[in-house]
N, C-alpha and C positions, 0 to 999 in steps of 0.2 A: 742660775745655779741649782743644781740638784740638791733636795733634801735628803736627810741624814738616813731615812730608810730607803732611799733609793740607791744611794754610795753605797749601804751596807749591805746591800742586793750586790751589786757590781763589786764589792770585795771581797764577797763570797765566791763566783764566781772567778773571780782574779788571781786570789790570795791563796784561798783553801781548796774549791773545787768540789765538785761531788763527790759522796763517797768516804767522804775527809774528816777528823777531828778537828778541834781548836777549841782554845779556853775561853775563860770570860776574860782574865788578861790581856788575851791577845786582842781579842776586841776594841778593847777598853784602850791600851796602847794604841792600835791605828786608828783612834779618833780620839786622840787627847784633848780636853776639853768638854766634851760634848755631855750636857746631863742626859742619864734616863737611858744610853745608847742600849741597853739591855733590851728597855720595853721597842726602842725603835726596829730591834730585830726580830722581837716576837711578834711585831706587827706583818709583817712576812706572813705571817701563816693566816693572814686573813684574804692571800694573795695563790694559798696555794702552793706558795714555800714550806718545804718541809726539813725541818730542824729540830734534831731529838733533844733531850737531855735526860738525865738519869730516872725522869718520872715514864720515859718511853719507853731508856733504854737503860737496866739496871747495872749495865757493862759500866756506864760513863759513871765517873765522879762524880760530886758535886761544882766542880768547877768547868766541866766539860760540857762540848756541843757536838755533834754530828750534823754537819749539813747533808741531807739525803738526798734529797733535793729540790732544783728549782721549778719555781710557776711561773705565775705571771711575766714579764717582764715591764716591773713597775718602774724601768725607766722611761717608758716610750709615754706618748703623748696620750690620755686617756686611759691608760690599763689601772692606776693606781686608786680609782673612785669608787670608795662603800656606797653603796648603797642599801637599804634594809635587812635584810637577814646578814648582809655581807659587811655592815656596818661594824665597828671595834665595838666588844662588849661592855658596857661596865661591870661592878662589882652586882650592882642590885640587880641587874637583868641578868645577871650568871644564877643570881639565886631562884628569879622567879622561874629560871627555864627548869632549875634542875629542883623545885618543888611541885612545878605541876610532872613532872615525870617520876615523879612516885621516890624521890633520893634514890635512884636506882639506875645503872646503865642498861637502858632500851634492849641493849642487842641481847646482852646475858644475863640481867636482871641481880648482878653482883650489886652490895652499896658499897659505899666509901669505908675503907679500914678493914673491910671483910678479906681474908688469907684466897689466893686463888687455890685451888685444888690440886693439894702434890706438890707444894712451893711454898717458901716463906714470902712471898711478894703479896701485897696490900693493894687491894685497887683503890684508884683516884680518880675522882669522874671531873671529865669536861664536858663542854660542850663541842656540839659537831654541827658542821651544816650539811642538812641531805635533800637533795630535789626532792620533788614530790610531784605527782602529776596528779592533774585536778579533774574532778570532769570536765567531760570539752574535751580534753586535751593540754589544755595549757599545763604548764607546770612552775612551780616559784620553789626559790631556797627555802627550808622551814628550819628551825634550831633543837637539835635532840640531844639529849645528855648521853654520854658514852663512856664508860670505864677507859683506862689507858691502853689493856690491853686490844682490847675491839679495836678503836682509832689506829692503832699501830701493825696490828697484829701478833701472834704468838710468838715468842722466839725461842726455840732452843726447849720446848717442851717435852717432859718425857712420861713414854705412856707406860701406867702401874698397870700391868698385867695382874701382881700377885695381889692387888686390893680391889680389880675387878673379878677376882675369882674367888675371892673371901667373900663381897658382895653378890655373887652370884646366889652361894649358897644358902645366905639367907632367904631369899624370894620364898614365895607360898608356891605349893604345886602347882596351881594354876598361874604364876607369873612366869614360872619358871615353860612351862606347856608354850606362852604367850613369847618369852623371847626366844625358846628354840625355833620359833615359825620365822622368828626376825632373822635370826640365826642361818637358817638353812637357804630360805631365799636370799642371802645377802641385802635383804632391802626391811623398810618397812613404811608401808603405802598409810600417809595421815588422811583420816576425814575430813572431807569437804569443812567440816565447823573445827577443826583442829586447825588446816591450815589456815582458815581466814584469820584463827585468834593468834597463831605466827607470826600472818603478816601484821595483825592490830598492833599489838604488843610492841612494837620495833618502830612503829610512829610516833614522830613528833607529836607536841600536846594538839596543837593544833590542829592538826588530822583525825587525830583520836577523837577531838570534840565535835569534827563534820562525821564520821562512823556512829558518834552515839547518837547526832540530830536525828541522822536514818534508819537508826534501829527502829524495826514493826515493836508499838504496842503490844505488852502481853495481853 
């Protein structure tokens, strides 16, 4: 007999489909009985199941889910096995990931409760899993903290023209000299030590702490 996150895999696909709404109701009704059936569908997303709710997608209620879509298929023999980075979190290890990352998501360095720019929307950090390639070659899952928007991506964003040109104005002559050049070539080429502190920035702790073993002695 299939487990309860495996049916709720297979009645997403069934029931709802990609693409598709449904409530915690609805849930809740096609598995009467069953404790917890909540956490069993956010278990999914350790699979690669993608299903929003209103911390993704500010469209949804409170009682709503979007299944976006599916992973794994953790019906089959084998697919549905954590292991390490891939393992279910608990509470304590969601804290430690996201204090050695500075309470802040990696990609955009927003923290939690901070307003996104141009928007009443609050970021909320999770965690993410992101490969990592080692030297050698090999490469392993590492755990990085992520605001909701990065994880999900931006939706429905609208660009302030008239407060990037309020801000313009302020710049000093010479910032002002520096992004016409940005300006005119449509580009703007980062330093060598610019972009490596890019890519640093945006790693997990753990990465972070093999970059600082290798840093040259001042």
């Amino acid at each position: 007999m299939l487990g309860t996150m495996k049916r709720v895999a297979l009645w997403l696909l069934a029931e709802v489909g990609e693409g598709h709404e449904f409530t915690k109701d609805e849930l809740r009704q096609a598995f009467p009985g069953v404790s917890q059936i909540d956490r069993r569908m956010r278990d999914l997303r350790d699979f690669d199941w993608r299903i929003d709710t209103n911390r993704e997608d500010p469209t949804l209620d409170m009682n709503q889910h979007r299944f976006v879509k599916a992973g794994l298929p953790v019906w089959e023999k084998g697919q549905a096995i954590r292991t390490g980075a891939s393992a279910a979190l608990g509470a304590a290890r969601r804290r430690e990931v996201i204090s050695a990352d500075g309470n802040m998501c990696r990609s955009c360095g927003i923290t939690p409760g901070q307003t996104y720019a141009g928007t009443y929307e609050t970021a909320q950090l999770d965690i993410a899993r992101r490969e990592v390639r080692l030297p050698g070659g090999a490469t392993e899952v590492q755990l990085v903290t992520e605001c909701n928007r990065c994880r999900v991506g931006g939706k429905e964003l609208v660009a302030d023209l008239d407060s990037l040109l309020r801000n313009m104005k302020a710049l000093s002559e010479f910032e002002s000299r520096v992004l016409a050049g940005w300006v005119v070539a449509d580009k703007r080429d980062f330093s060598a030590v610019e972009q490596l502190w890019s890519d640093y920035r945006s790693l997990p702790a753990e990465a972070r702490a093999a970059v600082s073993d290798n840093l040259k002695p001042s």
